[in-house]
Residue, then its C-alpha position, 0 to 999 in steps of 0.5 A: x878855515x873857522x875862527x878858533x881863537x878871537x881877540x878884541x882891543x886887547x890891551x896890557x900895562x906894566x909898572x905902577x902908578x905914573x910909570x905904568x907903561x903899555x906894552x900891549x894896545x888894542x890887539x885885534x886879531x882872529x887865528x883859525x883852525x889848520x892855519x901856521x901864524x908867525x907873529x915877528x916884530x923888533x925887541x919889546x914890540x909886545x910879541x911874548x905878552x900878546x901871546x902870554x894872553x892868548x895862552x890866558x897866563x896873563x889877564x890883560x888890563x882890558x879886552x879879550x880872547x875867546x876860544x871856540x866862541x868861549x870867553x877864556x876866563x870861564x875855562x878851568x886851567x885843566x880846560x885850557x890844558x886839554x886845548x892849549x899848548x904853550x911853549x915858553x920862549x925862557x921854558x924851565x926844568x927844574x927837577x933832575x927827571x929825564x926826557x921821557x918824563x918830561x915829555x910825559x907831563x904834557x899829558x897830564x891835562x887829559x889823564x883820568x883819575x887812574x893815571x896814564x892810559x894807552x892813548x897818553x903812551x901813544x901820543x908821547x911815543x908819537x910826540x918823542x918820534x916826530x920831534x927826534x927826541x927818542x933816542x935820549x929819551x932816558x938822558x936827564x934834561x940838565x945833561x942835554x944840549x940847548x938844541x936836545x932841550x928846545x926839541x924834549x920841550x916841544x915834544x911835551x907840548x905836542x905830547x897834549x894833542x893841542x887844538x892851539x899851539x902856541x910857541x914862542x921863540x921855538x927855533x932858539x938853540x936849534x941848528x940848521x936842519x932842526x928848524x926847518x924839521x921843526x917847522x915842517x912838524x908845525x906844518x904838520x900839526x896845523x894840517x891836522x886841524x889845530x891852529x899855530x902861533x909863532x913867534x918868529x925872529x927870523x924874516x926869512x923863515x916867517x916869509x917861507x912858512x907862514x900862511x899869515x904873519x901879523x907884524x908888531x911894532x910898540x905893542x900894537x899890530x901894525x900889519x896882518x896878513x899873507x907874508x908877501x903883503x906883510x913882509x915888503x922891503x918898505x916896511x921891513x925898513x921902516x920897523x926894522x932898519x934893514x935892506x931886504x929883498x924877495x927871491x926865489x928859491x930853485x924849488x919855485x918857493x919864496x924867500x926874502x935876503x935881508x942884505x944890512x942896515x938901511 
């Protein structure tokens, strides 16, 4: 798998003067193209800020990311558009439109001068069919359910055709079966060629389908690497507090029980 994206001892401080605080240290990590990455980690491990910078919606204090060998900050915002989707983990609607148009708005970083084309309307169709979102496509997004909404904003950003998606926290409010769907459509989109980032709280997902998880603790990354080598029972401890332990599933695939606190 090739490099995609790169960062290098990226680091981010909140607050002022001598309550400045890092939520963010020496953050190294490489993602490559055709590869799903789960990045997990306890509350304020820094996860949401680490990803905020790799989408370049947020300038860190010192480091950087490169896409495609490029630094990120001598692309336009249309440019990192057209290459990058990001998906909120607190994504907002703020106008009554419905899901059709919202979903419509992830092609704007590719429509020419003269508006959308046959190539945006098929990525939207695509987009809206792969994510299940079709048949409430003219409901207004504030009528739709927490779980409808999580999928119309995914859908828009699928809609963009991203080299790299970023998406954080994307199974929030989705029952059972909509988020082993949406993540066999991460899969998808990864064996497509593009590279994935996640942010995961739920172990058992991370271990089952992820190529790769990186591991956050106190703003820095204290593990990189294939699932089984990250996710062992003494590090789940230490960074968590929990039991936990491996399985495997009747279909041959592994799987991890957290089983209560340590």
């Amino acid at each position: 798998m090739s490099a995609l994206l790169q960062t290098r001892d990226l680091s981010v401080r909140l607050g002022t003067g001598a309550a400045r605080k890092a939520v963010l240290s020496g953050a190294t990590l490489t993602l490559r193209a055709g590869e799903v990455t789960a990045i997990i980690g306890p509350n304020g491990a820094g996860k949401s800020t680490l990803l905020a910078c790799l989408a370049g919606l947020r300038a860190p204090d010192s480091g950087s990311v490169t896409l495609g060998g490029l630094p990120l900050t001598r692309l336009s915002a249309r440019e990192r558009g057209q290459r990058i989707g990001y998906l909120p983990q607190l994504a907002e609607v703020n106008w009554d439109i419905d899901v059709a148009t919202l979903v419509a708005l992830g092609r704007l970083p590719h429509q020419g001068r003269w508006g959308r084309g046959a190539e945006d309307a098929a990525a939207i169709a695509s987009a809206m069919a792969a994510t299940d979102t079709a048949p409430f496509s003219g409901r207004v997004v504030s009528t739709l359910s927490g779980g409808e909404r999580a999928r119309a904003l995914l859908a828009r950003v699928l809609a963009g055709e991203p080299e790299l998606l970023l998406a954080d926290e994307p199974l929030a409010n989705l029952d059972p079966r909509h988020q082993f769907e949406s993540l066999g459509l991460v899969r998808k989109v990864a064996d497509g060629g593009a590279g994935v980032v996640l942010v995961l709280h739920d172990l058992a997902h991370a271990r089952r389908s992820a190529d790769r998880v990186v591991l956050m603790d106190g703003g820095r990354i204290v593990a990189d690497g294939a699932p089984a080598a990250v996710l062992t029972p003494d590090r789940i401890a230490a960074i968590y507090g929990v039991a936990s332990h491996s399985v495997t599933l009747a279909d041959g695939s592994p799987a991890m029980v957290l089983s209560g606190p340590c």
